[in-house]
C-alpha positions, 0 to 999 in steps of 0.5 A: 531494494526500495520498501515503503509502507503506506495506507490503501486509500483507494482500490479500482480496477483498471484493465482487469488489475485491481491497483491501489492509491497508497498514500505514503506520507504526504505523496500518494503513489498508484501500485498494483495489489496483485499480490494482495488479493484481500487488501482492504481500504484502509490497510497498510501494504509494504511496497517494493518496485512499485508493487504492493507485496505484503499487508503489515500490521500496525506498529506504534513507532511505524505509526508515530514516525509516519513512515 
């Protein structure tokens, strides 16, 4: 299992699935939002496979580590 979190920055519709621009770090990674049907620019999402599956709240040390 590889979990990441990263901010929406994006949100577009491709092929009838709405699909997210995460960036993670400095990287920024094209996942499916399928899941996450009121994911907002802006939110942070938890990414396993390749999939946005959850939103997370922010956390102060998740913030000031940057991960």
């Amino acid at each position: 299992m590889n979990l990441l979190s990263g901010q929406i920055e994006e949100i577009y519709i491709v092929d009838g699935t709405a699909m997210g621009r995460v960036r993670i770090g400095g990287a920024f990674l094209r996942v499916p939002l399928t899941f996450l049907i009121e994911a907002q620019v802006g939110d942070t999402v938890l990414i396993d496979s390749g999939v946005a599956i959850s939103r997370v709240g922010s956390n102060p040390i998740v913030d000031e580590l940057g991960i």
